[in-house]
KOLPA-208985 format. One record per residue: x, y, z of N, C-alpha, C in turn; residue number from 1; residue in three letters. Coordinates in steps of 0.02 Angstrom, whole numbers, plus 50000, padded with zeros to 5 digits. Atoms other than C-alpha are relative to their C-alpha. Example, Ala and Ser with C-alpha at 12.3 -4.5 7.8 and 13.67 -1.06 7.14 Angstrom:
BEGIN
NODE  neast  nnorth    nup  caeast  canorth   caup  ceast  cnorth    cup  seq  type
NODE  50045   49941  50000   50615    49775  50390  50045   50060  50000    1   ALA
NODE  49958   49941  49997   50684    49947  50357  49961   50055  50037    2   SER
end
This chain:
BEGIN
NODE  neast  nnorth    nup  caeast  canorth   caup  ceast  cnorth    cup  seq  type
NODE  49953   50047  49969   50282    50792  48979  49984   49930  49975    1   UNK
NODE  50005   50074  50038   50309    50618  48897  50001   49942  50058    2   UNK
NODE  50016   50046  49935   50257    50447  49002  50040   49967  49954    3   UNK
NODE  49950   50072  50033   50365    50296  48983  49951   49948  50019    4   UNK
NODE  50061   50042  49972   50260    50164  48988  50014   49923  49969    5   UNK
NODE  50007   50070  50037   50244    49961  48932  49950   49976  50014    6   UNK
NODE  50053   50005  49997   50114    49892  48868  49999   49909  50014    7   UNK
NODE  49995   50070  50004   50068    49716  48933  49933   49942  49992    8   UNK
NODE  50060   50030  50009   49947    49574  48909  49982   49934  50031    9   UNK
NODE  50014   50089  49955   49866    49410  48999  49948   49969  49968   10   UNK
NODE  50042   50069  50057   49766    49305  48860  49961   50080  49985   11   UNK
NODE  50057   49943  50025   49704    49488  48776  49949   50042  50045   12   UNK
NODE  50021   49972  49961   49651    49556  48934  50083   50051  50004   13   UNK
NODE  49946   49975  50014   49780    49704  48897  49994   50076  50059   14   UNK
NODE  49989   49953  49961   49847    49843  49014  50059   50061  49988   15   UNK
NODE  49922   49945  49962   49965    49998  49033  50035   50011  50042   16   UNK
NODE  49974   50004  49944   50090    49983  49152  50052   50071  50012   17   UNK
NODE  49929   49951  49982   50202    50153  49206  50061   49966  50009   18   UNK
NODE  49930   50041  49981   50376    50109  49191  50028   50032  50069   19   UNK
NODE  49963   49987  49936   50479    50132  49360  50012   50084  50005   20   UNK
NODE  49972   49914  49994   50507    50336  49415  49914   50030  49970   21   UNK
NODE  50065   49943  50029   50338    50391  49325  49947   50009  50084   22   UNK
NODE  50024   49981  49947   50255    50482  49465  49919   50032  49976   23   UNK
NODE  50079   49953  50027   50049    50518  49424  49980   50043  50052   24   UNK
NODE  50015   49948  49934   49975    50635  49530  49920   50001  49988   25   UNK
NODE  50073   50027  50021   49775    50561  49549  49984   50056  50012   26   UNK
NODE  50044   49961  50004   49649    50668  49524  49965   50010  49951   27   UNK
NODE  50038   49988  50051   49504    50726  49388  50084   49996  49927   28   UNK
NODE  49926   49995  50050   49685    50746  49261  50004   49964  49984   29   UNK
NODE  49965   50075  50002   49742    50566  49308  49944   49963  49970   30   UNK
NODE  50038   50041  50034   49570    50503  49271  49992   50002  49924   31   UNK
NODE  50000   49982  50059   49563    50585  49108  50035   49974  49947   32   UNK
NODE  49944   50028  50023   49714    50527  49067  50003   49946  49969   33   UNK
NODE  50031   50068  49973   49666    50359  49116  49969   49988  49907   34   UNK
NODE  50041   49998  50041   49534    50362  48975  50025   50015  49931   35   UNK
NODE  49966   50012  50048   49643    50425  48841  50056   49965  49983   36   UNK
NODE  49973   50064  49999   49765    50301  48863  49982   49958  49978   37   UNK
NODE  50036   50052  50017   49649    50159  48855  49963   50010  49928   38   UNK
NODE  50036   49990  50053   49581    50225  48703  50019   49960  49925   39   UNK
NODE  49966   50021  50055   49610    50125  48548  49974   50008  49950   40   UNK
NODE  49990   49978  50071   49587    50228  48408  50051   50060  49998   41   UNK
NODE  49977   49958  49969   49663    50361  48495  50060   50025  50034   42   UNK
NODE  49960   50010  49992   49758    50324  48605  50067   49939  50009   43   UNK
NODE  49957   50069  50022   49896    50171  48649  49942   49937  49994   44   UNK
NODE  50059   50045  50018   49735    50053  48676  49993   49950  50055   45   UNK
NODE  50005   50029  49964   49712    49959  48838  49925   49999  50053   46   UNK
NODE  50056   49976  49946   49586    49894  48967  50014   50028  50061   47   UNK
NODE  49998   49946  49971   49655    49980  49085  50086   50032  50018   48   UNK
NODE  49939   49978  49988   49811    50067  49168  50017   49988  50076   49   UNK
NODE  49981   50032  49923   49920    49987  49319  50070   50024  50001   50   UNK
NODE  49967   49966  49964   50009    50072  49429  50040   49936  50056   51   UNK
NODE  49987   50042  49971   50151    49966  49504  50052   50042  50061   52   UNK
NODE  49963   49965  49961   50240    50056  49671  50070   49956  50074   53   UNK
NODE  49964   50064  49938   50390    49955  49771  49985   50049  50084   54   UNK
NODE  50008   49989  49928   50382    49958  49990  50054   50000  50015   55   UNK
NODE  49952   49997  49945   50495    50022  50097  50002   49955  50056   56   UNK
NODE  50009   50063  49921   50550    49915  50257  49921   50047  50056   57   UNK
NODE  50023   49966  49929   50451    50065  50362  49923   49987  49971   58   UNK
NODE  50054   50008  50036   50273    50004  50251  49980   50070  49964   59   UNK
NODE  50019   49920  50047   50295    50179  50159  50007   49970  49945   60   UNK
NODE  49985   50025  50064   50279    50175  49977  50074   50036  49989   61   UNK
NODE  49926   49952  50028   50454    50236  49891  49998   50055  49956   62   UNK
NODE  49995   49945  50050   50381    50359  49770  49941   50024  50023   63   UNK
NODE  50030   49991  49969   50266    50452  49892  49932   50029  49961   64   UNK
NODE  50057   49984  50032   50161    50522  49738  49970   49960  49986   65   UNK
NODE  50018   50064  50033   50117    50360  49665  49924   49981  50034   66   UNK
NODE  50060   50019  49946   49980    50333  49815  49977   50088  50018   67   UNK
NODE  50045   49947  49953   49855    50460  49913  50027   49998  50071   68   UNK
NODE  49955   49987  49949   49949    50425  50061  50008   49912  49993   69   UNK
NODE  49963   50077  50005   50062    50261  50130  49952   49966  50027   70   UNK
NODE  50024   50048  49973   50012    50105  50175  49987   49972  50074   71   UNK
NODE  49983   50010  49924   49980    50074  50343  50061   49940  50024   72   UNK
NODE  49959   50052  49973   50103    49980  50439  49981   49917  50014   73   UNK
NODE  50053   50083  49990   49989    49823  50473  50010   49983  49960   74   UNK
NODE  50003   49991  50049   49956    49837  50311  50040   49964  49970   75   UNK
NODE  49937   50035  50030   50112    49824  50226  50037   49947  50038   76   UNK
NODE  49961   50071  49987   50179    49694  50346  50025   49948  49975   77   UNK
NODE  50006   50070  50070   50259    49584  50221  49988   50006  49925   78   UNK
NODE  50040   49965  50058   50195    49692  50078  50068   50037  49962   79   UNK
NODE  49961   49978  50054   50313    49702  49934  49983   50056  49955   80   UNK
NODE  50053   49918  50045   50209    49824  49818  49935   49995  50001   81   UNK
NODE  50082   49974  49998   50072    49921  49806  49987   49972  49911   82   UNK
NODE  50019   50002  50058   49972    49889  49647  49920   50041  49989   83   UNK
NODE  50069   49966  50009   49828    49999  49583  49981   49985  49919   84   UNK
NODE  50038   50022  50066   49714    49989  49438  49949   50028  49981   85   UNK
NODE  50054   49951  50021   49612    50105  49331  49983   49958  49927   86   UNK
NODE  50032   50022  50053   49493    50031  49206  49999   50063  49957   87   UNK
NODE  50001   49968  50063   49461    50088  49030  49963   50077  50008   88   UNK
NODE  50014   49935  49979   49354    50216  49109  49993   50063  50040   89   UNK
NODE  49999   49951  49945   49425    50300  49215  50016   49987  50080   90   UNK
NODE  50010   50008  49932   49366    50217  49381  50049   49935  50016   91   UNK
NODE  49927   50056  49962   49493    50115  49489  49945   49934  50045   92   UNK
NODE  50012   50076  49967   49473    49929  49501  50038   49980  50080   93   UNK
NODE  49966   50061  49938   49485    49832  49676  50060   49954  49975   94   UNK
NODE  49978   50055  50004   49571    49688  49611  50006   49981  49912   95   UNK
NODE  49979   50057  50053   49644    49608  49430  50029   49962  49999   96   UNK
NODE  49959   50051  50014   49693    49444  49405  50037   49992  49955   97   UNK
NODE  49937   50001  50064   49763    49463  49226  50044   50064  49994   98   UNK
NODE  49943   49933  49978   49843    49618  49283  50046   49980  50041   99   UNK
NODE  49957   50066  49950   49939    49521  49439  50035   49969  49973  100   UNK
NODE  49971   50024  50028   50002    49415  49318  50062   50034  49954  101   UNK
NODE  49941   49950  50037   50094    49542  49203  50020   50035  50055  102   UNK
NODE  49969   49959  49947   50145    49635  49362  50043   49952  50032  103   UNK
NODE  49958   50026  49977   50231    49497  49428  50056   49997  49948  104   UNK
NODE  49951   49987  50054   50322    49476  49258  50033   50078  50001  105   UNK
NODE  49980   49943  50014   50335    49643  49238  50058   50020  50071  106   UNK
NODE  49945   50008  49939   50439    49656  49429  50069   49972  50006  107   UNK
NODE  49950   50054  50024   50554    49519  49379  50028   50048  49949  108   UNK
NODE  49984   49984  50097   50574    49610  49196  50049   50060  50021  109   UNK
NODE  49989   49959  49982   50620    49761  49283  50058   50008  50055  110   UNK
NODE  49962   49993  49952   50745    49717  49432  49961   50028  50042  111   UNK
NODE  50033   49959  49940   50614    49799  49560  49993   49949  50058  112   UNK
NODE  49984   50039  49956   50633    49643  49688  50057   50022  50042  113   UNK
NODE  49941   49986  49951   50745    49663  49829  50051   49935  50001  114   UNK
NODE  49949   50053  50019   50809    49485  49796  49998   49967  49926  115   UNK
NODE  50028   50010  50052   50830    49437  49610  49987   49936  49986  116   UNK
NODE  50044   50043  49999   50785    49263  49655  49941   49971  50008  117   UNK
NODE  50067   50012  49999   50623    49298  49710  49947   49986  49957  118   UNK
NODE  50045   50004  50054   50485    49222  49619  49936   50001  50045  119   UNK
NODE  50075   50026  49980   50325    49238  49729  50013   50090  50041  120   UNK
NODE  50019   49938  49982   50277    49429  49770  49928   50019  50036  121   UNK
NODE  50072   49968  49964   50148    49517  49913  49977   50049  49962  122   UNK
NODE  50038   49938  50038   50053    49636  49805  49956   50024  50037  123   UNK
NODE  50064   49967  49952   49928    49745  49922  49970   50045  49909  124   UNK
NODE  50046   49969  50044   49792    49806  49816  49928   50041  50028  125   UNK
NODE  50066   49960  49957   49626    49897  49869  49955   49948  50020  126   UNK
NODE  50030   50057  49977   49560    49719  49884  50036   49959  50061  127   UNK
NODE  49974   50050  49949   49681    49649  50001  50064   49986  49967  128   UNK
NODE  49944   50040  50025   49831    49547  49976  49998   49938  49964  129   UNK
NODE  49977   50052  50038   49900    49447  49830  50047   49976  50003  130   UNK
NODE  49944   50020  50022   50014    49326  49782  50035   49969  49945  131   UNK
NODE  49972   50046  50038   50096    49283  49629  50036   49984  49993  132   UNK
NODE  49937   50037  49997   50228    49157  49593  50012   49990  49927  133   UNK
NODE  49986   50011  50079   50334    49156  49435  50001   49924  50007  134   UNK
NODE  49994   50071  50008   50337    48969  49378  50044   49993  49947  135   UNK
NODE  49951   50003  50031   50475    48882  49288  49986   49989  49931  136   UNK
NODE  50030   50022  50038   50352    48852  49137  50001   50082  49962  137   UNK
NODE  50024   49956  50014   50348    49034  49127  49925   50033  49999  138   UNK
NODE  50064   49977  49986   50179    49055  49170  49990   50025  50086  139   UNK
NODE  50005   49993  49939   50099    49146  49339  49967   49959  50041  140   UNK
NODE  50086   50004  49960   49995    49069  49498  49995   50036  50062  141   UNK
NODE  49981   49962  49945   49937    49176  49582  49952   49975  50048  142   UNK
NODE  50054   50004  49948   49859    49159  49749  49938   50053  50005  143   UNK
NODE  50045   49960  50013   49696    49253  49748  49970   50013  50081  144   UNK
NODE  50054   50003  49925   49624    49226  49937  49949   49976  50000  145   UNK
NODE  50062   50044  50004   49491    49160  49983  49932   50050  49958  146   UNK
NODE  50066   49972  50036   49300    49178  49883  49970   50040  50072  147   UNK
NODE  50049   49956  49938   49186    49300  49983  49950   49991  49976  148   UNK
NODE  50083   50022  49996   48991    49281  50001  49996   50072  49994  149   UNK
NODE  50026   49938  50036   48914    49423  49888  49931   49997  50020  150   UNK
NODE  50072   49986  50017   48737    49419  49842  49949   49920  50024  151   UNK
NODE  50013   50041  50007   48718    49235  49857  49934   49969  49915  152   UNK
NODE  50001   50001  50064   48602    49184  49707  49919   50038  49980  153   UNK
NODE  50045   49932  49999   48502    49317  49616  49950   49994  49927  154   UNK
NODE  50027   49985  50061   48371    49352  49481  49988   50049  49953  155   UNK
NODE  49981   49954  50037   48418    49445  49336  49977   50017  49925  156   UNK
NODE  50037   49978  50087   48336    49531  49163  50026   50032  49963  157   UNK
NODE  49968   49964  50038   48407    49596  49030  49947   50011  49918  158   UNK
NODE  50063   49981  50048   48276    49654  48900  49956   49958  49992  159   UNK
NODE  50060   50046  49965   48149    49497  48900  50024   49950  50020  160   UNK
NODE  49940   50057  49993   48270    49371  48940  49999   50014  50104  161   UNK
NODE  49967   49988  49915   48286    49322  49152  50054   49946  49982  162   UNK
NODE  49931   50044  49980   48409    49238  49210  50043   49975  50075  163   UNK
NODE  49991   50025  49931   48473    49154  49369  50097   50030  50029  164   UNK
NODE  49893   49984  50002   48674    49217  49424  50008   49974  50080  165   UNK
NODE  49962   49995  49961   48767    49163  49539  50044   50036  50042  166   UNK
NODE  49964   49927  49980   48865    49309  49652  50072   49977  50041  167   UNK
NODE  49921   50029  49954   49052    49286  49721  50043   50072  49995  168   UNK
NODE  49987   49934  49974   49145    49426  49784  50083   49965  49993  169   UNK
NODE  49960   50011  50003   49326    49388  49717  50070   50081  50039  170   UNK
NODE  49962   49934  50017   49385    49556  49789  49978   50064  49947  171   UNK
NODE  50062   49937  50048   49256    49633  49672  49955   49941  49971  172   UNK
NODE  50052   50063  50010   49091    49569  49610  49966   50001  49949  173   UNK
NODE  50005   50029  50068   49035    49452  49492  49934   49972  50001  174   UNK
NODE  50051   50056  50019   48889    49373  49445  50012   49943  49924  175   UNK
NODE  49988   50040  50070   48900    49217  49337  49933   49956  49976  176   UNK
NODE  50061   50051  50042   48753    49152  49238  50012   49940  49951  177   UNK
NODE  49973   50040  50011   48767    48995  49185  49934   49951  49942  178   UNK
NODE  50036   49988  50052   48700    48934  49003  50017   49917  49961  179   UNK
NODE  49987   50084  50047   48683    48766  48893  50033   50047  49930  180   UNK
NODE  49957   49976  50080   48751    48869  48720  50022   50057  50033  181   UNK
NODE  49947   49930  49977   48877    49001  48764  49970   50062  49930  182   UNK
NODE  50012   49971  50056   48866    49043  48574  49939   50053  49990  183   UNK
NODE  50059   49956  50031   48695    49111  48575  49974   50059  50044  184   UNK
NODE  49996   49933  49971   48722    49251  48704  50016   50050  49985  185   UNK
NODE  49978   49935  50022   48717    49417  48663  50038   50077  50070  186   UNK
NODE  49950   49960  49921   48856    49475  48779  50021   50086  49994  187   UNK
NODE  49985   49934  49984   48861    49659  48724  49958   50023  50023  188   UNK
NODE  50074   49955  49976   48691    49704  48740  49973   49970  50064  189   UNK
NODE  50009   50023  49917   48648    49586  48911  50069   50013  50052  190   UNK
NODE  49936   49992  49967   48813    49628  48985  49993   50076  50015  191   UNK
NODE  50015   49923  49990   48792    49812  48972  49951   50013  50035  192   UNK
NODE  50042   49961  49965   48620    49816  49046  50022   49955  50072  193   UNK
NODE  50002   50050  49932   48666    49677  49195  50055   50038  50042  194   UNK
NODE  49936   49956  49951   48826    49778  49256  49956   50049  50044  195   UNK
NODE  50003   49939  49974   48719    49927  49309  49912   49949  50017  196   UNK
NODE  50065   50030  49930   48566    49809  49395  49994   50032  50046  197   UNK
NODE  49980   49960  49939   48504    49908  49527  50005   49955  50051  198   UNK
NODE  49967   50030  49960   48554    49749  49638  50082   50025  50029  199   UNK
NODE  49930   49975  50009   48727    49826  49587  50033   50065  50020  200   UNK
NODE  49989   49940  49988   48736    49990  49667  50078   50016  49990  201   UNK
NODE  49937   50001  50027   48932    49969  49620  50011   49990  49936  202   UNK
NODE  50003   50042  50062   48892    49892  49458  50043   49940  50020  203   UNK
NODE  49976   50056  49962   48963    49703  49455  50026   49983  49912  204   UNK
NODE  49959   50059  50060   49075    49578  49322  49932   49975  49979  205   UNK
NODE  50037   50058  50020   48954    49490  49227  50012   49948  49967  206   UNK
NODE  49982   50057  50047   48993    49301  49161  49954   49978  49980  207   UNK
NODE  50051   50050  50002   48903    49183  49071  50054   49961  49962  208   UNK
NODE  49968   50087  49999   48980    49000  49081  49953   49940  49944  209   UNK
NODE  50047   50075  50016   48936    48831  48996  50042   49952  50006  210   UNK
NODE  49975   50027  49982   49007    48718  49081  50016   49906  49939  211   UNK
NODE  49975   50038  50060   49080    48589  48935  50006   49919  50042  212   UNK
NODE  49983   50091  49977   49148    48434  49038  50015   50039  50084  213   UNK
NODE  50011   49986  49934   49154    48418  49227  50097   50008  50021  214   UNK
NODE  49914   49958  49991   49356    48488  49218  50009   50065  49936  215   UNK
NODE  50002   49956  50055   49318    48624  49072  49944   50034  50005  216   UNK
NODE  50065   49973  49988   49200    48773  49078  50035   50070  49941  217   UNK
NODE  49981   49937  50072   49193    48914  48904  49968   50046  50052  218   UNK
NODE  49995   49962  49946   49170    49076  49014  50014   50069  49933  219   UNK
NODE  49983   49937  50052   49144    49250  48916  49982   50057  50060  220   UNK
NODE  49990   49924  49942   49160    49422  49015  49960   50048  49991  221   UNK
NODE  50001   49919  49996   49082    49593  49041  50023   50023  50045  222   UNK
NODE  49959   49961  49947   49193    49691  49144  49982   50061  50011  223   UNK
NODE  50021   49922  49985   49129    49834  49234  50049   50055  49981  224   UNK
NODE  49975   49931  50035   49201    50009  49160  50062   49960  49979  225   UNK
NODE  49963   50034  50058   49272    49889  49018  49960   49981  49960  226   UNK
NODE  50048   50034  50070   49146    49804  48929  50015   49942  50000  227   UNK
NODE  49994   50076  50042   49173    49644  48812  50081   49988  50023  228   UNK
NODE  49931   50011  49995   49349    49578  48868  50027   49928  49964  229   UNK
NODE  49994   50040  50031   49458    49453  48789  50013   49931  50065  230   UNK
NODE  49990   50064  49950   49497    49361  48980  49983   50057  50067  231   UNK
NODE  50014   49960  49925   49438    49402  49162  50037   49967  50062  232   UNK
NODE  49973   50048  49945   49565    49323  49297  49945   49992  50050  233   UNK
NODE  50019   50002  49931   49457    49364  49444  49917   49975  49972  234   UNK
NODE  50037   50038  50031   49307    49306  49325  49994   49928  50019  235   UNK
NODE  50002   50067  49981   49374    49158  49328  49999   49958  50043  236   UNK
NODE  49970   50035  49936   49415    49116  49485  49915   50016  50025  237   UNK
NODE  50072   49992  49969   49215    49168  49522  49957   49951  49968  238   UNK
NODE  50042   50037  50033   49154    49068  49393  50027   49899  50012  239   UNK
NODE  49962   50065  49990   49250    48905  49453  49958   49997  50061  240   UNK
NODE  50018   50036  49920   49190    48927  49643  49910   50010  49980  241   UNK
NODE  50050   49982  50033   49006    48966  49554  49997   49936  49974  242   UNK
NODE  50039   50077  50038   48997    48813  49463  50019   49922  50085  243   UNK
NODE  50003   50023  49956   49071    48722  49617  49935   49995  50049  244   UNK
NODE  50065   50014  49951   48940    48780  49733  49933   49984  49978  245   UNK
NODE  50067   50037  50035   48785    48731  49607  50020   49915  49994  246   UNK
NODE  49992   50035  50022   48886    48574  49593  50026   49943  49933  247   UNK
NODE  49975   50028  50069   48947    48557  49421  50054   49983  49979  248   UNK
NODE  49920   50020  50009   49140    48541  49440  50013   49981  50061  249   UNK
NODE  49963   50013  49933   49249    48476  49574  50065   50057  50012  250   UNK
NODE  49954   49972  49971   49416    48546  49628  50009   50086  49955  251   UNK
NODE  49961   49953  50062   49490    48631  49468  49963   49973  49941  252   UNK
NODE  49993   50021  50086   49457    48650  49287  50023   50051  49966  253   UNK
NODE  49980   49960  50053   49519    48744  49142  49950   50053  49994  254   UNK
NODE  50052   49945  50003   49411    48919  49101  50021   50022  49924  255   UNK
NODE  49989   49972  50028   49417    48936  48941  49974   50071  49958  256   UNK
NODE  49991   49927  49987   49418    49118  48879  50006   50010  49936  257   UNK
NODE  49989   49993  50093   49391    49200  48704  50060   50030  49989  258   UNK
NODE  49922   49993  49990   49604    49246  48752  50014   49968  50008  259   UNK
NODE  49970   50072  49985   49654    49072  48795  49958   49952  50063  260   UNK
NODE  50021   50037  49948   49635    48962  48935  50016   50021  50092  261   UNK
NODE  49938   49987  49945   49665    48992  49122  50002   49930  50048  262   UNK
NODE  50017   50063  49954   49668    48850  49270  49981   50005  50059  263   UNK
NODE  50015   49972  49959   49586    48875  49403  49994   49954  50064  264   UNK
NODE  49989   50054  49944   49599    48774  49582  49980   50042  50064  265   UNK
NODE  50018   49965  49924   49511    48798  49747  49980   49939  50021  266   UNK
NODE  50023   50046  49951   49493    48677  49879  49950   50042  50067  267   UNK
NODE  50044   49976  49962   49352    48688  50002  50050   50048  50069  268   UNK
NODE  49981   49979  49958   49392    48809  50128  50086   50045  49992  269   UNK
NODE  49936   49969  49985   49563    48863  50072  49993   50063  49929  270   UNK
NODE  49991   49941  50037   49627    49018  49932  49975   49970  49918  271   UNK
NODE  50011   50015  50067   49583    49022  49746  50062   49999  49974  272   UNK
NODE  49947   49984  50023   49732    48986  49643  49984   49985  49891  273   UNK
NODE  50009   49997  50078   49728    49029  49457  50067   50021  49966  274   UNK
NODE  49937   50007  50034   49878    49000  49339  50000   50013  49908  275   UNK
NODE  50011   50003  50072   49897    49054  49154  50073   50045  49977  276   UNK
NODE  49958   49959  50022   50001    49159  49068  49999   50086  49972  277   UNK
NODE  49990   49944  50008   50076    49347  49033  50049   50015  49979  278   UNK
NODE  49949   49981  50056   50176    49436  48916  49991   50071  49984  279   UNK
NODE  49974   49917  50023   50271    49620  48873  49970   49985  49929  280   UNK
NODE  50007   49977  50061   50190    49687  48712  50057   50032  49967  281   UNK
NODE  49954   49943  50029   50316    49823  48686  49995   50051  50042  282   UNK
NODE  49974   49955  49949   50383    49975  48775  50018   50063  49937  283   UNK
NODE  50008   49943  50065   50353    50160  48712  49995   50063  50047  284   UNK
NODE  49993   49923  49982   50351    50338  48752  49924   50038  49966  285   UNK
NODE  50054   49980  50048   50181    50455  48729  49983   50073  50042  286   UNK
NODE  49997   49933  49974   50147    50643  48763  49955   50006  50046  287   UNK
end
């Protein structure tokens, strides 16, 4: 049976999205699946695969396979779509920010709104509720919610090398280590062993920042069951309130990203809001 699918991207942080009607049916299959999908020699080539499902008024989903069961009524209160998310290997992410972003495009792209003026969508995710808003610039912002208190700040080794991280719980968790030369990190080989820290009994994001000017911070990724990425939304938004709480930025600054730039804004006490951009690759069919 052939999937319809489009492939989309948010600064090279790239995904598979099911087009509308594709019904998966999770299980050991779906994960599998999952994995050859994301494969890029193999298969189409993404970090992971997102599952986008519209809400009924009654907080049911509309395509009852799509989920393990509906959403609770609380729940969905207000809750436009479900959104799910399976990394490159398999295992299903809490929360993407550069996924959010092409999902809001991708909603719009699609007619799946109930009003086609809407530009600002509830997304329920396994983390909670999002919000992103199309902007007239064509770029997203989405609301992220507020930062959560992880680990607070931790000490970390990666073959003789320590290192100090920072921990922020964006809806999934990050540690961000924070570095005078970005350049001279060896982010495959300390990234790989820091994810699976036994601090990490989940494994965790790992960043390492260098904060450039006190509105600019270079920011490189390891993404748990992903690896080396080209951008981390929810990265960023950890590595912004992370340099905040050591003191090194104020409100907002730019994050830039070996995929572009994103912008990132949090005022004390209120939601993270991070704004950048997302874009359709192309749209395809695969057995």
């Amino acid at each position: 049976m052939s999937l319809i699918f489009s492939k989309w991207t948010g600064l090279g942080n790239d995904f598979v999205l099911y087009e509308p009607g594709q019904t998966p049916e999770y299980g050991a299959a779906f994960t599998e699946r999952v994995i050859k999908l994301c494969d890029r020699r193999f298969g189409i080539g993404a970090d992971g695969v997102v599952i986008v499902t519209p809400m009924d008024n009654d907080g049911c989903l509309v395509l009852d396979k799509i989920s393990d069961g509906p959403v609770s009524k609380a729940v969905a209160n207000g809750v436009d779509f479900e959104m799910r998310i399976f990394n490159a290997d398999g295992s299903e992410a809490a929360m993407c920010g550069n996924a959010t972003r092409c999902v809001a495009k991708y909603i719009r792209s699609r007619g799946l709104a109930k009003d086609d003026n809407t530009k600002v969508f509830n997304l329920h995710t396994k983390s909670g509720l999002v919000k992103p808003a199309l902007l007239d610039d064509g770029r997203v912002c989405v609301d992220m919610g507020l930062p959560r208190n992880f680990l607070g700040s931790i000490k970390l080794t990666a073959e003789s090398f320590d290192f100090t991280a920072e921990t922020v719980s964006m809806g999934n968790p990050h540690a961000v280590i924070f570095v005078d030369d970005i350049e001279k990190i060896q982010l495959e080989k300390w990234g790989r062993i820091l994810e699976v820290d036994s601090q990490f009994p989940d494994r965790c994001n790992i960043e390492f920042a260098q904060v450039v000017t006190p509105t600019q911070i270079r920011m490189r990724v390891w993404e748990r069951g992903c690896g080396v990425t080209m951008a981390c939304g929810t990265g960023s938004c950890a590595t912004l309130v992370a340099a905040q709480r050591t003191g090194r930025v104020g409100v907002e600054a730019d994050v830039v990203l070996d995929g572009g730039v994103l912008h990132i804004k949090h005022e004390e006490g209120g939601p993270v809001l991070m704004t950048g951009p997302a874009q359709e690759v192309f749209k395809g069919t695969i057995d």
